[in-house]
C-alpha positions as CSV (number, residue, x, y, z in Angstrom):
1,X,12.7,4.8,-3.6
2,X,11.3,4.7,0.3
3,X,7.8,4.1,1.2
4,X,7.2,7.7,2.0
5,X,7.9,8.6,-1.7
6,X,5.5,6.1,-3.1
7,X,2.5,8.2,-0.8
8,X,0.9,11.8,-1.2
9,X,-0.1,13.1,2.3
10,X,-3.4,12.5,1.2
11,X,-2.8,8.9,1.6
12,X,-1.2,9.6,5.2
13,X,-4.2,11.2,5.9
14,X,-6.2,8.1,5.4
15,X,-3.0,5.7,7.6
16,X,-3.5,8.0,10.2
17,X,-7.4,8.1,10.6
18,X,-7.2,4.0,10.2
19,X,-4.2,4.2,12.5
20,X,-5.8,6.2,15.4
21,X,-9.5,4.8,14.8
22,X,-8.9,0.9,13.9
23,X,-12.2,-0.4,12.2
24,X,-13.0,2.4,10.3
25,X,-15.2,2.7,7.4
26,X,-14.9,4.6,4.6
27,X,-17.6,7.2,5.3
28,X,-16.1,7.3,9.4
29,X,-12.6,7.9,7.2
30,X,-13.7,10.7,5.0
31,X,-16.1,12.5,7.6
32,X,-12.8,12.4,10.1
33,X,-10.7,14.0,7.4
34,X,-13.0,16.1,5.3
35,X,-16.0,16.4,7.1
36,X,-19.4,16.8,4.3
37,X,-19.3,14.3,2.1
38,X,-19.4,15.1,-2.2
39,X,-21.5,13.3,-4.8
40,X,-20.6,10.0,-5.8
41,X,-19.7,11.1,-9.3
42,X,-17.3,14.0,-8.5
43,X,-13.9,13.9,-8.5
44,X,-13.0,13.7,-4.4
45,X,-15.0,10.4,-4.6
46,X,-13.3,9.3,-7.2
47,X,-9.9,10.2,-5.6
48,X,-11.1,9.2,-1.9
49,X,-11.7,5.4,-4.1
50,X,-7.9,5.5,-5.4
51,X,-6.8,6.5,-2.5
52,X,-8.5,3.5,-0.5
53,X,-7.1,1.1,-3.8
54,X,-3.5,2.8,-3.7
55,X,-3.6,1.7,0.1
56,X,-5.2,-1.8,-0.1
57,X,-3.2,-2.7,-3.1
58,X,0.1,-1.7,-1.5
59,X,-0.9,-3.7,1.7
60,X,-1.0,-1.1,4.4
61,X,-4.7,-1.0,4.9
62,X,-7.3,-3.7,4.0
63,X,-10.8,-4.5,5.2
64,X,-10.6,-6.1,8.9
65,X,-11.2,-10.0,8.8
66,X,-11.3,-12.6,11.4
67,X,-8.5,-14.7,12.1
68,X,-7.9,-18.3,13.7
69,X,-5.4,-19.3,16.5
70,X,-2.7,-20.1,13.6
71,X,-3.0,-16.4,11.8
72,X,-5.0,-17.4,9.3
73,X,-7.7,-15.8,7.6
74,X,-11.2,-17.3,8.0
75,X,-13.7,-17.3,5.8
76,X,-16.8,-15.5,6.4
77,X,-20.3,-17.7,5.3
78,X,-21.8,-16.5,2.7
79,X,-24.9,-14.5,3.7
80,X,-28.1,-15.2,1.9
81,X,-29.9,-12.4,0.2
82,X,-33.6,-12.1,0.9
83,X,-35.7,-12.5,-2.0
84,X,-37.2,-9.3,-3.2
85,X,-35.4,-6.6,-5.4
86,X,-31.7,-5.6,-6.1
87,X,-30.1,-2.8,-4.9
88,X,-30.5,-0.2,-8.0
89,X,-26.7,2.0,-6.8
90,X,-23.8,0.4,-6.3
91,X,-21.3,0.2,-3.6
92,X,-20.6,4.2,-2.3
93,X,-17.3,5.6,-2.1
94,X,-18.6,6.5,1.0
95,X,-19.8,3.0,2.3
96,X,-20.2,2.7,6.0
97,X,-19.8,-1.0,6.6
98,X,-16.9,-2.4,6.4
99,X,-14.0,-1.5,8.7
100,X,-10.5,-0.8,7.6
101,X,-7.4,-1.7,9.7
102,X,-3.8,-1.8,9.0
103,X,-2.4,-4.8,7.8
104,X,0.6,-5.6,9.6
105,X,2.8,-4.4,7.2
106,X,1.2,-1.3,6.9
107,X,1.6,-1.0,11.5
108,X,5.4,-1.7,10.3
109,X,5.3,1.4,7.3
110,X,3.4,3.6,10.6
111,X,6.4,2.5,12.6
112,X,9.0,3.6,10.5
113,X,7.9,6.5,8.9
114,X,7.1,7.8,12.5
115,X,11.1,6.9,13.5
116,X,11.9,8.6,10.6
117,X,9.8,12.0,11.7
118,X,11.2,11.3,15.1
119,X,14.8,11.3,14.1
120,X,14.8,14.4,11.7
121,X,13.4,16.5,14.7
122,X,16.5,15.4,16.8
123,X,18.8,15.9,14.5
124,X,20.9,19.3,15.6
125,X,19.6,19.4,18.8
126,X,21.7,19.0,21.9
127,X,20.3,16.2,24.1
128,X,22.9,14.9,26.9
């Protein structure tokens, strides 16, 4: 089985956004693709969120993070929460603060699932 058969085109729909807009959020994702967004309890959020975890999990997209010289992954500092009351929602589906990027697996799965587009279209055609 081929990386194109472990993805719906929904989920290309979500590589390509992060693809041709780097940094993304979530909402900037949906908005691009869908355009209004749902409510948090219907079933696109919930399929926008497995979408986002199919993704992440399988290491083509995760949420950008700073690196050092060597490659590495630094951590961010923890930020201190002002005193006062908790949030009373969690997290949206639809969050617009954390960008997404491809990972550089995920550049490499855009790279060969576009050479793989690329030679189907030549295939019977005479080019000399």
């Amino acid at each position: 089985m081929g990386w194109v058969d472990l993805y719906h085109e929904a989920h290309f729909s979500v590589i390509r956004e992060i693809f041709q807009n780097p940094g993304s959020s979530r909402y900037e994702i949906w908005t691009a693709i869908y355009g209004e967004l749902p409510r948090e309890d219907s079933a696109e959020a919930d399929l926008f969120k497995l979408l986002i975890r199919d993704l992440s999990t399988g290491g083509v997209v995760r949420q950008e993070r700073d690196v050092n010289a060597l490659g590495q992954f630094v951590r961010k500092t923890p930020q201190r929460r002002r005193r006062g009351t908790a949030p009373t929602t969690m997290e949206s589906a639809f969050e617009d603060s954390k960008p997404y990027v491809l990972t550089e697996l995920g550049k490499q799965f855009v790279h060969y699932t576009m050479n793989e587009v690329v030679t189907r279209i030549g295939e019977g055609t005479d080019v000399e």
